[in-house]
TILUM-338536 format. One record per residue: x, y, z of N, C-alpha, C in turn. Coordinates in steps of 0.1 Angstrom, whole numbers, plus 5000, padded with zeros to 4 digits. Last residue first. Example, Ala and Ser with C-alpha at 12.3 -4.5 7.8 and 13.67 -1.06 7.14 Angstrom:
residues 2
512849785071513749895071512950005079;513249435078512349555078513249675078;
This chain:
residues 364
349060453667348260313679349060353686;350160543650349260663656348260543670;351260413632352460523636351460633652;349760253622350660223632351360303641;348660423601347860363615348760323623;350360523589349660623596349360553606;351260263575352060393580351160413593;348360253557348560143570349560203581;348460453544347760463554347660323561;350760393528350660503536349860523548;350160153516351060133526351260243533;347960243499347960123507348660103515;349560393484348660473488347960383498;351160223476352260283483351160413489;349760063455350260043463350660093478;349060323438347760243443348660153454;351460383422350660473431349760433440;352060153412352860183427351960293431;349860123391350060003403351060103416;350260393377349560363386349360293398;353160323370352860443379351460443386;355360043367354060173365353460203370;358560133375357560093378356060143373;361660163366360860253363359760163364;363459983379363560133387362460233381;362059663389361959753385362259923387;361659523414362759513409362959573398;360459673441360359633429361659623424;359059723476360459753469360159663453;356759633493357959773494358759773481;353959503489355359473483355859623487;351759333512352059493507353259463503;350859073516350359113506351159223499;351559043543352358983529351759023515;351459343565350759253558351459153546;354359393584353659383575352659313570;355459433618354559343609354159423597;358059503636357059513634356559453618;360159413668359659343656358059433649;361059483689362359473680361659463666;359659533712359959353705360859383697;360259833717359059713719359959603717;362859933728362859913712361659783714;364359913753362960003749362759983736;366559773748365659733756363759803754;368659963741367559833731366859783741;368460283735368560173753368060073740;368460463719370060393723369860333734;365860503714366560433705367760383709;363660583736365160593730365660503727;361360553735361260643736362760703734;359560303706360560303717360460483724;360260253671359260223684360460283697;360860443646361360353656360360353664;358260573622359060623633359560503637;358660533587358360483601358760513610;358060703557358160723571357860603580;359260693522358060653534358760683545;359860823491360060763504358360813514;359660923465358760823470359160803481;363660873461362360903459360960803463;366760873457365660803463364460893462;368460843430368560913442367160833448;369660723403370060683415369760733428;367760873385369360923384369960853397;365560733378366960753372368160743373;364960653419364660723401365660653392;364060403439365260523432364960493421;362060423465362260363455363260443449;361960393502361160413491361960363476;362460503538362460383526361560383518;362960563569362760633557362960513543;362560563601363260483592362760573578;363860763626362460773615363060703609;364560813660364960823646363660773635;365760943692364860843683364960923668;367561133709367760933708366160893700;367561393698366261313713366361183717;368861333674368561413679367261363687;370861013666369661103665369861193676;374661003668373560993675371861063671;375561043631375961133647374461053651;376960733621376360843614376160893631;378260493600378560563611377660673611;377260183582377560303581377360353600;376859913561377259963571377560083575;374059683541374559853546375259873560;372959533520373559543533374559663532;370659343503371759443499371859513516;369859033485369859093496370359233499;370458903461369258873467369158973474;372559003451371259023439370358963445;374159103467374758973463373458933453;375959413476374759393470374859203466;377459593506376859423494375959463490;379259803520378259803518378059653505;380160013552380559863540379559853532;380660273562381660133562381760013556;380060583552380060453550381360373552;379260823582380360743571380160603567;377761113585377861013583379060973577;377961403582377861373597377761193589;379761613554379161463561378561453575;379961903552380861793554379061683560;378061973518378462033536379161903537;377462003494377462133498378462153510;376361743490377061803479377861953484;373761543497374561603502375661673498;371161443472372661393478372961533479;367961443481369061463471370361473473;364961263481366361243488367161333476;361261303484362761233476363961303486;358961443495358861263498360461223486;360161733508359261633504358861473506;363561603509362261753502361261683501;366261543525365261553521364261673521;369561563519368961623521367061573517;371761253525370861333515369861443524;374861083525373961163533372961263524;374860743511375360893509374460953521;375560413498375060513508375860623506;374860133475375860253474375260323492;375159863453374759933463375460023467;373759643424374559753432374359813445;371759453419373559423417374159513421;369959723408370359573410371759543407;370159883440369759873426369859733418;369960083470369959933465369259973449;371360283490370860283477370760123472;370460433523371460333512370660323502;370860733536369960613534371360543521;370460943560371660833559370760763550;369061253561368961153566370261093558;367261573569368561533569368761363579;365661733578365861753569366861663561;365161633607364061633597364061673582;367461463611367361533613366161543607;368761203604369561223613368561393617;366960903598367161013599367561093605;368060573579367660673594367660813588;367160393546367860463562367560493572;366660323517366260303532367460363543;365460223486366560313494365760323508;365659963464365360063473365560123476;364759673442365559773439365159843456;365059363453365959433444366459583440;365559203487364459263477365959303467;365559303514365659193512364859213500;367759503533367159503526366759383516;369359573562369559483547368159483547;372059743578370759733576370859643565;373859903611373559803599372159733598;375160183626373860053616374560013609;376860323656376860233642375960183635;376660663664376260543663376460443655;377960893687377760833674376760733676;378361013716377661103704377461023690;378360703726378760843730377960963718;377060463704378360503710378560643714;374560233701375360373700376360353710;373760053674374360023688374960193691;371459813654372559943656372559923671;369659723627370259623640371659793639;367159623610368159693609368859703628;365759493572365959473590367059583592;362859473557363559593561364359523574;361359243542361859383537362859443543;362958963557362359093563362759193553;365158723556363458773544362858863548;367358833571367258773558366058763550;366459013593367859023586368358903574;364358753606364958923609366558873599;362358613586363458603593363958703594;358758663586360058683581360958683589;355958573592356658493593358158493586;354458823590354558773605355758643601;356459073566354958933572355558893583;358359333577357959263571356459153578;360859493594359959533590359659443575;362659533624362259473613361359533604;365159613646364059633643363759603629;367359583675366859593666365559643661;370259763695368759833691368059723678;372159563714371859613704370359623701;372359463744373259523734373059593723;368959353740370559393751371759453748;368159343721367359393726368359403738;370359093701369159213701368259223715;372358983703372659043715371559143712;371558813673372358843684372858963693;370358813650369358883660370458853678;372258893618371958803630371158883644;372358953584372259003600371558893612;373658923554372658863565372658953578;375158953535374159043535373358933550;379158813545377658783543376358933545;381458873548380858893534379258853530;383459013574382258923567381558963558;385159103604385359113588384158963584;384159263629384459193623384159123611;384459653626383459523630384259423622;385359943636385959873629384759783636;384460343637384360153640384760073629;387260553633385960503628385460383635;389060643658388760613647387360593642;389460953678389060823678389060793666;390961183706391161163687390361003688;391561403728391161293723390661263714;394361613730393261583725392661473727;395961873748395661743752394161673744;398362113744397762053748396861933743;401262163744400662173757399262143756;401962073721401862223725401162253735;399861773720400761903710400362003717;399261483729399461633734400361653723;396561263723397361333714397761423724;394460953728395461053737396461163731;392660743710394260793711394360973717;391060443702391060573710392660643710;389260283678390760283689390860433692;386860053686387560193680388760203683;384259763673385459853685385859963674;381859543674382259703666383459723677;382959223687382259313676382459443675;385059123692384459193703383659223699;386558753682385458903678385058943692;389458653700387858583695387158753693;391858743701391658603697390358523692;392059083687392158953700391558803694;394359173665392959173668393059073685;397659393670396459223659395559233668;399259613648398159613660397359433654;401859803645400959713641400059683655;401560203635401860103648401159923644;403460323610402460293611402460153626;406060583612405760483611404460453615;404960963606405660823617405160753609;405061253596404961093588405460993598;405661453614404061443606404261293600;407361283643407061373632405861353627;406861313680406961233666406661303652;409061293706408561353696408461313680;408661073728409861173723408961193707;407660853738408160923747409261003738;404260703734405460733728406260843737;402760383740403060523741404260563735;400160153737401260183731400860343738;398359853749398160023745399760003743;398759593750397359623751397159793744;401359523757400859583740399759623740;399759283780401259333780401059413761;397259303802397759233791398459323782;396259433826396859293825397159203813;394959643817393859523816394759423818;397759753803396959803802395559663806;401559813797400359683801399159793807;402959903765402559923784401359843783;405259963739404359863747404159913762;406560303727406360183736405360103740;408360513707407360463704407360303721;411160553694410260653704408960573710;410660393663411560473675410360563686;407660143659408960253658409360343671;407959833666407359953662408160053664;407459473651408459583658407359743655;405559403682406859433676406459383659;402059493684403059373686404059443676;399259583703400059613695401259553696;396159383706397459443714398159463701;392959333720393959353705394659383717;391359553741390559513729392559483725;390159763771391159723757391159603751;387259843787388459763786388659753773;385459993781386160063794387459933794;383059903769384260043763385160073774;381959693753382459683767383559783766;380559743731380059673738380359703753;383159833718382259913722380759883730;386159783727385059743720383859823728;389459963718388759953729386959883719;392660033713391759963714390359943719;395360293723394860183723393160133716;397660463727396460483716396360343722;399060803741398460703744397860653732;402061073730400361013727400460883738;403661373722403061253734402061193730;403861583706405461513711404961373727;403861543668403361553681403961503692;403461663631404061653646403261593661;400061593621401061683622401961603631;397761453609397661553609398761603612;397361103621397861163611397161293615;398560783635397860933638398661033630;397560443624398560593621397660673632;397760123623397560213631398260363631;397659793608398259893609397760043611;396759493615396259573611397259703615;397059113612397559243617397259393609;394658903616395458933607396159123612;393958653628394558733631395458793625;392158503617393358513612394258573620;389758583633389958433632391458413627;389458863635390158793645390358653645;390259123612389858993611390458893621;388259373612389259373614388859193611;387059693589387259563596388359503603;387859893575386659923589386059813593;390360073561389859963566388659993578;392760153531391960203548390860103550;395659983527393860023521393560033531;397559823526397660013531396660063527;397359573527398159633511397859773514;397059543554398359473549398859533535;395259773559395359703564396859663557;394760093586394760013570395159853575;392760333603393460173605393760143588;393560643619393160583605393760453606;392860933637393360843635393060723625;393961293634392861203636393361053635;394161633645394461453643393561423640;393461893650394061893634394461693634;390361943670392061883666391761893653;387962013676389562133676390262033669;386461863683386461913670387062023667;386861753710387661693701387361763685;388162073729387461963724387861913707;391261963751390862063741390061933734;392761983782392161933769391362003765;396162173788394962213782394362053774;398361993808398062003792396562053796;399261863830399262003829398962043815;398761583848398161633839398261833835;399761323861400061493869399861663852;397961163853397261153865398161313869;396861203816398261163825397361223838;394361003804395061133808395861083819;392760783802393860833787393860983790;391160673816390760813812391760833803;392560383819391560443818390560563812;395660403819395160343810393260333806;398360553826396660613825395860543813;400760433822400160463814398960563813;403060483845401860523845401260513835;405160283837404460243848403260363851;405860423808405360293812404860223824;403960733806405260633815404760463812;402361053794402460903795403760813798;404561223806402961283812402861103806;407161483814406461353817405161323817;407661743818407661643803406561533806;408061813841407261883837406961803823;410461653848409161593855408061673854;412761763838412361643833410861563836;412162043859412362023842411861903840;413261883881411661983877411461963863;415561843874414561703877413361773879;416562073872416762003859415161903861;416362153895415662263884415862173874;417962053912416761993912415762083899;420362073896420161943894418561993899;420662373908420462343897420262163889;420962283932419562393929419562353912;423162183934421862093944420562153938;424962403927424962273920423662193923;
């Protein structure tokens, strides 16, 4: 009987891996950890925020605090951790998850603040209920939510998209630039970063990702990063419209991506007919530095005519190394037209003026 009770409490103590008094609120691994982790482009999960009418989402809103709803979708699974986290400050939790939530399913204190993370202790099917989750009291800016998955012994870590706080303004602000965040401009000595600057653009990495945001101050363009020499993020400005895709470049044009999965994601995108603003996820450059790329869209919406700026700096993910944040145009040189079919001499004569100013900067 003694042998067989302790074979049970073996048994019950091989299960156990997230506890309300162990969360493992740090590493989001259980501390008597027997699960295979497995990397993250194995999993069949993934995780996905909506909001109140069940539209997927990549804001959140902490003035309202409006409650946002939290899935892990791909299958069954008989253990998870999922919590919060800003990316500014990635080692502490963000929000808390608040009643009611479903079976199986538990609040654990995490950073001394009680919902901070949620666990579940019994096996959840392919369609669980959605976890609510409200924002914290004042904006972290970009956060993720991270989530701990064991199936079948073993142990994934699954993340969302970035979520940023919710706003309708094309503007960008030069806060927490050159500490926090990578900026960089491009316009006359006397343009406001992120409102009369041709080009502003303001990012922050994250582990192998990164988040931009960009605005363009003008009517028609196309402008981005480049994720590769073949292979860049740009946004589409037209008038009154705006759009981002990942494109293959040839030459000096862009042609949409059509073939392969994404390494980018759009998260938001304005046009308000002055300004046009771009949110998007896209994988860490390759060496941490990147090429701005920006030129004009044909016909058919694609970008063409693009231009080259390298980023200043020797890595783009320290903002600190990002010179000043700030580089200069002459006012005279126009980037962008509000015309999609321009005459061909004037832009050629133009953009043959802004090539070899390019060059020179690119070569001081």
């Amino acid at each position: 009987m003694f042998t067989i009770r302790l074979l049970s409490l073996y048994g019950m103590l091989q299960q156990v891996d997230f506890t309300e008094s162990d969360p493992a609120c740090n590493l989001m691994i259980p501390i008597q950890n027997q699960n295979i982790i497995s990397p993250m482009k194995q999993t069949i999960f993934k995780i996905r925020i909506f909001d109140s009418n069940d539209r997927e989402t990549f804001e959140y809103d902490a003035e309202n605090k409006k409650i946002l709803q939290v899935r892990v979708e791909g299958g069954p699974f008989e253990r998870a951790q999922i919590q919060a986290r800003s990316i500014i400050n990635p080692t502490a939790q963000v929000g808390r998850f608040v009643t009611p939530i479903p079976n199986y399913f538990k609040l654990v204190n995490c950073s001394g603040n009680y919902g901070s993370a949620i666990i579940n202790d019994g096996t959840v099917s392919r369609r669980h209920s959605s976890l609510r989750w409200q924002p914290p009291n004042i904006p972290s800016g970009a956060i993720i939510f991270l989530a701990s998955v064991i199936h079948s012994k073993h142990l994934y870590h699954i993340r969302s998209s970035f979520l940023s706080p919710v706003s309708n303004s094309t503007r960008l602000t030069k806060q927490g630039c050159g500490t926090s965040y990578g900026c960089f401009k491009i316009g006359n000595q006397q343009c406001l970063f992120g409102e009369s600057c041709h080009f502003s653009l303001k990012w922050r990495c994250y582990k192998k990702s990164m988040i931009v945001e960009a605005t363009h101050y003008g009517h028609v363009a196309s402008f981005g990063l480049t994720e590769s020499e073949k292979r860049a993020v740009l946004c589409i400005s037209t008038n009154n419209n705006s759009s981002m895709n990942d494109y293959y470049i040839t030459g000096d044009q862009g042609f949409p991506n059509v073939f392969h999965r994404p390494h980018s994601k759009r998260l938001k995108t304005i046009n308000d007919g002055v300004r046009t603003f771009c949110r998007f996820e896209m994988e860490r450059p390759r060496r941490n530095t990147s090429i701005l790329l920006f030129g004009k869209v044909n016909s058919y919406g694609h970008p063409y005519k693009l231009r080259k700026w390298r980023i200043p700096g020797s890595n783009m993910c320290n903002p600190s190394s990002i010179s000043s944040g700030v580089t200069r145009l002459p006012s005279t040189v126009h980037i962008s037209s509000s015309n999609v079919h321009p005459s061909a001499n004037a832009c050629s004569y133009m953009f043959h003026i802004l090539f070899v100013i390019l060059l020179c900067f690119n070569y001081l």
